[in-house]
Each structure stands twice: as structure tokens, then as C-alpha cells.
PADRENLUM-896352 format. One record per residue (C-alpha): z, x, y; residue number from 1; residue in three letters. Coordinates in Angstrom, 2 decimals, decimal comma. Layout:
! PADRENLUM-896352
[[Z; X; Y]; NUM; ala]
...
END
This chain:
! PADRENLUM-896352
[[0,00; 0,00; 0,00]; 1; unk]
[[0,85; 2,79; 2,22]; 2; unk]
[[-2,96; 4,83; 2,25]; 3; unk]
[[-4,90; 2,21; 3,93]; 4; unk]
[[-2,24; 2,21; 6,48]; 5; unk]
[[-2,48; 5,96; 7,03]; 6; unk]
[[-6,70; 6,35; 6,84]; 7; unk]
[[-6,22; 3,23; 9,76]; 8; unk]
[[-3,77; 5,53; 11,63]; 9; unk]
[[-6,01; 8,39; 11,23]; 10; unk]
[[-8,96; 6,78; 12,56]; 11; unk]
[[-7,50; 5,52; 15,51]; 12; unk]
[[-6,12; 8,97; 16,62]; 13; unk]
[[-10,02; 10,09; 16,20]; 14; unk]
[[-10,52; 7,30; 18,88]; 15; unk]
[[-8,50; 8,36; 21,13]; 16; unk]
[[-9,40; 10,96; 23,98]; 17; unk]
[[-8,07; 14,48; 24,06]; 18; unk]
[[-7,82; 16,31; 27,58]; 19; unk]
[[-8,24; 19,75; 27,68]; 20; unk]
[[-9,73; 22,88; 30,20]; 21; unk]
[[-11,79; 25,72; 29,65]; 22; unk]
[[-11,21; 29,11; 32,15]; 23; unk]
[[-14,87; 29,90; 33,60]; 24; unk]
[[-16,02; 32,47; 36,02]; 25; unk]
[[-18,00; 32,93; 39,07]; 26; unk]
[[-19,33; 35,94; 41,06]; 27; unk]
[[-16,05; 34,57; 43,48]; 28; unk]
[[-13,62; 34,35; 40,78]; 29; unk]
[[-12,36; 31,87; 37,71]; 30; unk]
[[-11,80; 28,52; 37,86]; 31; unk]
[[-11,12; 25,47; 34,92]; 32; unk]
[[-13,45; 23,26; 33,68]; 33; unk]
[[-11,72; 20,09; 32,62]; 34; unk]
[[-13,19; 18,49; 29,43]; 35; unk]
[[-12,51; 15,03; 27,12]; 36; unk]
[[-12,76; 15,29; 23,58]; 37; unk]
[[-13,00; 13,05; 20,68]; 38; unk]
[[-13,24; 13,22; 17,40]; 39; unk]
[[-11,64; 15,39; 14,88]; 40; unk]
[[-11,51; 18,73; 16,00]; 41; unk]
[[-12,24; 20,44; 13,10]; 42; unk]
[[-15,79; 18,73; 12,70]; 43; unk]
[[-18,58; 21,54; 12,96]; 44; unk]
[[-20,76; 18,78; 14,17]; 45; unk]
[[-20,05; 18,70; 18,13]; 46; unk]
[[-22,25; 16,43; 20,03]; 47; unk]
[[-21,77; 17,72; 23,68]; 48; unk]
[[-22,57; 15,08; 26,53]; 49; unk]
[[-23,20; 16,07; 30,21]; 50; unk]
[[-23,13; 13,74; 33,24]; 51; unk]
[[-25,17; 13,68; 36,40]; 52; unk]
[[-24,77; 15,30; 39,80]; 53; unk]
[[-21,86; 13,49; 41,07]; 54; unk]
[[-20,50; 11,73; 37,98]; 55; unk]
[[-18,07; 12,74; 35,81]; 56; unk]
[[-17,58; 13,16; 31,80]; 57; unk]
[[-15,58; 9,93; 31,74]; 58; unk]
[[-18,80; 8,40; 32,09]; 59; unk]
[[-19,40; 8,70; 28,32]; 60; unk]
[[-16,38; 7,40; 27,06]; 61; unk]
[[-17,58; 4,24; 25,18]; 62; unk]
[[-20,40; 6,55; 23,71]; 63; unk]
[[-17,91; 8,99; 22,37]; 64; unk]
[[-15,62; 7,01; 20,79]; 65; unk]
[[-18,95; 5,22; 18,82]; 66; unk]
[[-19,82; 8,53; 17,58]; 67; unk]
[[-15,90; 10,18; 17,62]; 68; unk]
[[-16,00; 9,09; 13,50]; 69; unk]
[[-19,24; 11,60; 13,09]; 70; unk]
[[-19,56; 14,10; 15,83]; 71; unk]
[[-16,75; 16,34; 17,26]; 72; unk]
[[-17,51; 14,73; 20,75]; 73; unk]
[[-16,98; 16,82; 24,39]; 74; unk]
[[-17,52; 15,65; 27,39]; 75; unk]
[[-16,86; 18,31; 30,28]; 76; unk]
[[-15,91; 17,61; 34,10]; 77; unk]
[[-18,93; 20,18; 35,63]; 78; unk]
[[-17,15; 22,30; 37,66]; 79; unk]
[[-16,59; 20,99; 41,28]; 80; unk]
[[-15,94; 17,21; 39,72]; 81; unk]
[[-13,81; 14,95; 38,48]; 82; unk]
[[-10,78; 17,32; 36,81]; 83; unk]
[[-12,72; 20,72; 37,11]; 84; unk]
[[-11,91; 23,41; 39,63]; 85; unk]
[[-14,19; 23,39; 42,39]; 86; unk]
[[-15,94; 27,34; 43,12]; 87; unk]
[[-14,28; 29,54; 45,36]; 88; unk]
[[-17,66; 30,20; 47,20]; 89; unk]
[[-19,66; 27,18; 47,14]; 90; unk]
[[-22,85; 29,17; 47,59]; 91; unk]
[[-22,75; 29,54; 43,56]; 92; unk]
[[-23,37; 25,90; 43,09]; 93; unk]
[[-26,36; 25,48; 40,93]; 94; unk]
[[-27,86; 25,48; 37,37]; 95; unk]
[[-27,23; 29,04; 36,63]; 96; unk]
[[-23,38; 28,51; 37,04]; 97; unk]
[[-23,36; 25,39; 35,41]; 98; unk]
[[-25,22; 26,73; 32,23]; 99; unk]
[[-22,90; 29,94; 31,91]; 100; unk]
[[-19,84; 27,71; 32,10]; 101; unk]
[[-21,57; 25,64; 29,17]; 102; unk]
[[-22,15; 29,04; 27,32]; 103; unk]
[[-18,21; 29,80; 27,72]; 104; unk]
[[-17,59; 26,29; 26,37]; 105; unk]
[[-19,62; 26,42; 23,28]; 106; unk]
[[-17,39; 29,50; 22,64]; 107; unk]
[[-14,49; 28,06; 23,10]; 108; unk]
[[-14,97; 25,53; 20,55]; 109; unk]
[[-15,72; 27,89; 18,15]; 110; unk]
[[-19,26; 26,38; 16,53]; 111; unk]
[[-22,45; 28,32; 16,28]; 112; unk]
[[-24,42; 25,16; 17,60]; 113; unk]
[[-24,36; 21,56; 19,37]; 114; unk]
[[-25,98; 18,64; 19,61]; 115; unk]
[[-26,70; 17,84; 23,45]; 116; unk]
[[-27,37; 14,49; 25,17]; 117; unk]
[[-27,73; 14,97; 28,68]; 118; unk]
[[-28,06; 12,63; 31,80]; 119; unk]
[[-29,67; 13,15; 35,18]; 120; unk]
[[-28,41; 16,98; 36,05]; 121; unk]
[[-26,73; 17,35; 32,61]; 122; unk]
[[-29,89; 16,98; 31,24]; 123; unk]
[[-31,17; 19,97; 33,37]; 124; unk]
[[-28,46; 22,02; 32,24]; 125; unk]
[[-29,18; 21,21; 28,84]; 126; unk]
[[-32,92; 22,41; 29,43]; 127; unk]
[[-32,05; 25,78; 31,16]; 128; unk]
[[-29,95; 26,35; 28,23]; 129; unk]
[[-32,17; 25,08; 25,91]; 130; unk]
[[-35,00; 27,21; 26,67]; 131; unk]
[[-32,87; 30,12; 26,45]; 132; unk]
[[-33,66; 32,56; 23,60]; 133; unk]
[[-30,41; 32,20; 20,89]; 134; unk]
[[-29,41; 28,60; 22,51]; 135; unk]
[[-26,60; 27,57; 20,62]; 136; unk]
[[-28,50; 23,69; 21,81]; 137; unk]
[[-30,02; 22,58; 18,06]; 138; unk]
[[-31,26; 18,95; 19,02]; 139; unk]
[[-31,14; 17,44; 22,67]; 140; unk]
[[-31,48; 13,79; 24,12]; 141; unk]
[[-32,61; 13,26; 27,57]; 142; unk]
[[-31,52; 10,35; 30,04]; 143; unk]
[[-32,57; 9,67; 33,12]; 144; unk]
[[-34,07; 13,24; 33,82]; 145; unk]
[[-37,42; 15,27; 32,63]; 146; unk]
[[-39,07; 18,38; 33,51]; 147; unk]
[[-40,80; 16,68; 36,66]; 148; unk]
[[-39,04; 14,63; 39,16]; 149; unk]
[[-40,48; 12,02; 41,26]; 150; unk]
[[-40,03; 12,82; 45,28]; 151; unk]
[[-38,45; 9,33; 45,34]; 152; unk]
[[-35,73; 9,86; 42,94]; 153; unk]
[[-34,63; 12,78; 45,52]; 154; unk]
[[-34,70; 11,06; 48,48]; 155; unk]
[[-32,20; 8,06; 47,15]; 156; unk]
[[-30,16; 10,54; 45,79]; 157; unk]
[[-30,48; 12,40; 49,24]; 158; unk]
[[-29,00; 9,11; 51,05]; 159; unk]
[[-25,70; 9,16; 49,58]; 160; unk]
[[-25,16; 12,67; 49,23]; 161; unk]
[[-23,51; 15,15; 51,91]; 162; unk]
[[-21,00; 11,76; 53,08]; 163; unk]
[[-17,91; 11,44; 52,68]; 164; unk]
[[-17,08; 7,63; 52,63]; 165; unk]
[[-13,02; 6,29; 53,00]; 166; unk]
[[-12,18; 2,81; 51,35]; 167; unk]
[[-9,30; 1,19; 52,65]; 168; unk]
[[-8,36; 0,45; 48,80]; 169; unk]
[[-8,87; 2,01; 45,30]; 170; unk]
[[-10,90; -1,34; 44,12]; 171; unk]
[[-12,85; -0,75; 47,12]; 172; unk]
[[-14,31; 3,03; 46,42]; 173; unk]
[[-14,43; 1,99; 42,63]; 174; unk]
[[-16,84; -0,63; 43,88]; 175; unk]
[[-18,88; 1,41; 46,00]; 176; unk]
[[-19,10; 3,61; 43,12]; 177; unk]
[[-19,98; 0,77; 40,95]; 178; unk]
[[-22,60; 0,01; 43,26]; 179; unk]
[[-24,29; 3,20; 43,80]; 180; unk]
[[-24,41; 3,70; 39,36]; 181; unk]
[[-25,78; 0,08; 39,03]; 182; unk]
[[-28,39; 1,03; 36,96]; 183; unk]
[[-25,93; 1,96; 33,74]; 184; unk]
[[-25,81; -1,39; 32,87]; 185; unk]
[[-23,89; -4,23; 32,34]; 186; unk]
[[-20,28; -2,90; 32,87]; 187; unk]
[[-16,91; -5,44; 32,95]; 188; unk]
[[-14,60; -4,46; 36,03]; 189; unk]
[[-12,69; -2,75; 33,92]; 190; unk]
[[-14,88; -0,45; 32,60]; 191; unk]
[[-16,22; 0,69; 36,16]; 192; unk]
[[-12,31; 1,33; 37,11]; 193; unk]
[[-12,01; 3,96; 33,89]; 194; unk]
[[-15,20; 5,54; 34,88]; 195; unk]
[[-15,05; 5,37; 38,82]; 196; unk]
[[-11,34; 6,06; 39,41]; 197; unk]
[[-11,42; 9,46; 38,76]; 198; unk]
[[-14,47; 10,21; 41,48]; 199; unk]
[[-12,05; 9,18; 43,89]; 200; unk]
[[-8,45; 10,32; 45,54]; 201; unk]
[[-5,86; 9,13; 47,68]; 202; unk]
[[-6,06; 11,11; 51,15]; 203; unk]
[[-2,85; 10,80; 53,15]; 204; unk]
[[-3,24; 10,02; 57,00]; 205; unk]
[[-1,55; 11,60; 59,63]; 206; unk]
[[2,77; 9,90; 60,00]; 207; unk]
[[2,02; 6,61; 61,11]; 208; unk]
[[-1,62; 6,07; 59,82]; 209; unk]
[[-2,80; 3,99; 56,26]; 210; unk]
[[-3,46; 5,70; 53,15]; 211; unk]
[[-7,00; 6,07; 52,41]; 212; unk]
[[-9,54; 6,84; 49,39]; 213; unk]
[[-12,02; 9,32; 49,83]; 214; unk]
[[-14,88; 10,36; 47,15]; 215; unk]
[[-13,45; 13,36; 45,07]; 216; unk]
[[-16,44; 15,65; 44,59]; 217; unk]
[[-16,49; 19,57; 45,75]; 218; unk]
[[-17,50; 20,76; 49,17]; 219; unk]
[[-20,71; 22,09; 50,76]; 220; unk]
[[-20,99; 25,89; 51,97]; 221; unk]
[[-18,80; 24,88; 55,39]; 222; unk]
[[-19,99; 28,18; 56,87]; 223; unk]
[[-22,25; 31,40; 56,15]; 224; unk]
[[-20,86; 34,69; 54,86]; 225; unk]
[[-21,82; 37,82; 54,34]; 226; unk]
[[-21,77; 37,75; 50,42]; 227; unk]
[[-24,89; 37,95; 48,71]; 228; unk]
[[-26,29; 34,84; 46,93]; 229; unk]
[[-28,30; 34,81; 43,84]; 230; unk]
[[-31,91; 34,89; 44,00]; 231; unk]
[[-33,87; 31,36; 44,36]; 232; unk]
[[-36,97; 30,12; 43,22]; 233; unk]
[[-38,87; 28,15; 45,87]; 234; unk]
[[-36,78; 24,89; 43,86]; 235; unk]
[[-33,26; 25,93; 44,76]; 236; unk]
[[-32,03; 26,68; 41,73]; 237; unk]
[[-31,19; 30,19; 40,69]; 238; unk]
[[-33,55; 32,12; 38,47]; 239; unk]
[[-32,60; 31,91; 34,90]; 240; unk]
[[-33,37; 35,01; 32,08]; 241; unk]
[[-36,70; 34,69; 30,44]; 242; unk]
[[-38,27; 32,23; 33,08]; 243; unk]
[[-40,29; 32,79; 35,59]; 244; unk]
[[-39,68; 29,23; 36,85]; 245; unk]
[[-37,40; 26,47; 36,64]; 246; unk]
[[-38,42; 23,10; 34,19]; 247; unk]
[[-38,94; 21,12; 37,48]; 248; unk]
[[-41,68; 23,81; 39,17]; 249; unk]
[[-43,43; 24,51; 35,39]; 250; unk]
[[-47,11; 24,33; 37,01]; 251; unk]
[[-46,22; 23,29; 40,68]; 252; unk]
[[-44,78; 26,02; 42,90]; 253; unk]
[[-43,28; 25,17; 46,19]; 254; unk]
[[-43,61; 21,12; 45,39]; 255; unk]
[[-40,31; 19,76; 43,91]; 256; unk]
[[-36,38; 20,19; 44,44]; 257; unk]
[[-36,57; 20,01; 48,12]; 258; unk]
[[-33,12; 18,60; 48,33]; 259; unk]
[[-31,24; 20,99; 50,67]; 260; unk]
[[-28,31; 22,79; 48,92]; 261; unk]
[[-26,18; 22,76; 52,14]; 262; unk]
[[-25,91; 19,27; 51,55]; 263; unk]
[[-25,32; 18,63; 48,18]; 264; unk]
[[-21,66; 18,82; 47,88]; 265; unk]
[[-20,23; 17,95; 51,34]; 266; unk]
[[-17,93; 14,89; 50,37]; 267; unk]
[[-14,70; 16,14; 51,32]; 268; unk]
[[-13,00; 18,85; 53,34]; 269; unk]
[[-10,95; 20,97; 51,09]; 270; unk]
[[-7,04; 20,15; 50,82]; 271; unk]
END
């Protein structure tokens, strides 16, 4: 009587998220990448899922716990959102950093390879890595995101990003949120207050002044230095071993990516 009992309590722990961080590094210095894990984490088979530019791995929870009884699921915070550090020079922003902190991950969870589905930007990183000679990436599912993209995908991205919006209440960023990833689906309230809660944070007014919620995503470059920055293709994105472009110029030179990078991650001042 007792071993359905305990294969019941079993399964539901392999439901049930696991939070944990992985130390990266930057030209500037280390920081943690924050990740959610399902599964049982002894399963070779890890299925690693990668949001978009200013999500967060929380997206994918109702995916990972479908596949937490077969895959060893992960879903990491890119650095600069949702739990992750954010760099110490935002200058370092791009691909480049976000593939070598996926490199350090892999590692970390100790498995020679892993299934990849990525969306929007996580599905970039999962082609720069891909395309890597050795990729530890064995199969890879796309969403949202393919080698070319359309001119007017960037410019609605381009007129939310580099604002920082305040909501007067919690329920009203998570519906902002909500509003601005309407094309997921079908979500209950609940459902877009697990996934949108953690984009935002409570920013404390000056004595006298409301509480207010502000988007929770890393900062732009707030002013030039004298470091040097990687070398950029005429895309943005920082040249990667082995290719002489990125996926998104393959073919067209000087024609995609023209999102500035100065804008990309002004949302909030730093604390």
C-alpha cells in the first residue's frame, strides 16, 4: 500500500521547481546567473530553454514541468534579468557574453550535451552556440526567431525598449507586461502574475512619496569609458570564433540588427 504512495511523492517533487545560480564572467568581472530547474537532476537528458530579450526563464514554467518526468529541464535568468546579476560594464551586453555564460552552464551541470528550445533572443544564443565547432547543442527548437529578421519585428521591439515605465500597483506592471507578451497565448491572470512578477520591483520614493513598480531589467551603458569593447560586426553583435558573420547578416552585410545597443537595456537606473 505504501509504494504507490511514495512513486506519487516522487513525482511531484520532479514537478516542483528548483532555484539555483551559476558564477559567470565578464571582461569586467563575475557575476550569477540565476536558473530554474526541473526534473530529476540526475537525468543525462537536459532540455535547456532560453527566453527572449526582456523575458525571463519563468516564462517556461508550464513547459517544464510537462517535460520535468523526461528531460532534466533548466531554464536560466540571462544575465541582466529576472534573478541574474546584471554586468559590471554594460558595454559587454550581447550574444558573445550570453553564449559563454551558456558554455559555463552546460559545465556546471555536468552533461556532455543538451537539448535546446529557444525563443526570440534565446533562440539566437542557441544558434551562435550551435554553430560552434564541439557545441555541446545536439537538437534545437526555434520560436519566434530565425536567421533573418524582419525590419518590423525591430522596430516594435524598439518602441518599448530603452523606457522605464512605473505602475502605481504590482497588478498594474503585471498587466502592462501581460500586454506587451500578448502573443503567448491564452494565459489565466494567474499565470501572467507567475511569469510577469518577477520582471518587475518595488522602487521606494523619496519619505513622504507612494511606493512604486518599475520594470526590473539591467541598464544601458549610462556613460562612455575608456575600456575597450569587443569587436562588432556591422549587426551589433560581437564576432563569434569560426564566423565571419552573425546568423542574422549570413548574405546581407550592413542590412539587419540596426537596433541601437545604447538603448537596449535602459529600464532602470541602478540601485
Amino acid at each position: 500500500m505504501t509504494a504507490p504512495i511514495v512513486v506519487e511523492a516522487v513525482q511531484s517533487e520532479l514537478s516542483e521547481p528548483r532555484q539555483r545560480f551559476v558564477q559567470g564572467a565578464s571582461p569586467a568581472g563575475l557575476h550569477r546567473m540565476a536558473c530554474t530547474e526541473w526534473g530529476d537532476s540526475a537525468n543525462p537528458r537536459v532540455l535547456l530553454c532560453v527566453h527572449g530579450l526582456t523575458r525571463s526563464g519563468r516564462d517556461f514554467d508550464r513547459l517544464a514541468q510537462a517535460f520535468s518526468h523526461d528531460y532534466r529541464v533548466v531554464c536560466p535568468d540571462v544575465v541582466g534579468r529576472g534573478l541574474s546579476d546584471w554586468l559590471a560594464d554594460p558595454g559587454y551586453y550581447g550574444v558573445a557574453q550570453y553564449v559563454a555564460d551558456m558554455v559555463t552552464l552546460v559545465a556546471r551541470l555536468n552533461v556532455e550535451t543538451v537539448d535546446w528550445f529557444g525563443t526570440s533572443m534565446g533562440g539566437l544564443i542557441g544558434m551562435a552556440l550551435g554553430g560552434l565547432p564541439n557545441t555541446p547543442v545536439r537538437k534545437m527548437l526555434l520560436n519566434d526567431v530565425g536567421p533573418h529578421i524582419e525590419p518590423v519585428a525591430l522596430q516594435r521591439v524598439g518602441e518599448y525598449l530603452g523606457k522605464a515605465p512605473r505602475f502605481a500597483s504590482l497588478d498594474e506592471g503585471v498587466r502592462h507586461a501581460a500586454a506587451l507578451a500578448a502573443s503567448f497565448g491564452p494565459l489565466t491572470d494567474d499565470e501572467w502574475t507567475s511569469i510577469n512578477t518577477l520582471l518587475l520591483h518595488e522602487h521606494v520614493m523619496a519619505r513622504g512619496a507612494s511606493a512604486t513598480t518599475r520594470t526590473s531589467r539591467s541598464p544601458s551603458r549610462r556613460r562612455r569609458t575608456s575600456r575597450p569593447r569587443p569587436q562588432r560586426r556591422s549587426c551589433g553583435i560581437p564576432s563569434l570564433p569560426s564566423r565571419r558573420r552573425c546568423w542574422s547578416c549570413a548574405g546581407k552585410p550592413r542590412t539587419c540588427c540596426r537596433v541601437k545597443r545604447s538603448r537596449r537595456w535602459s529600464t532602470r537606473a541602478r540601485p
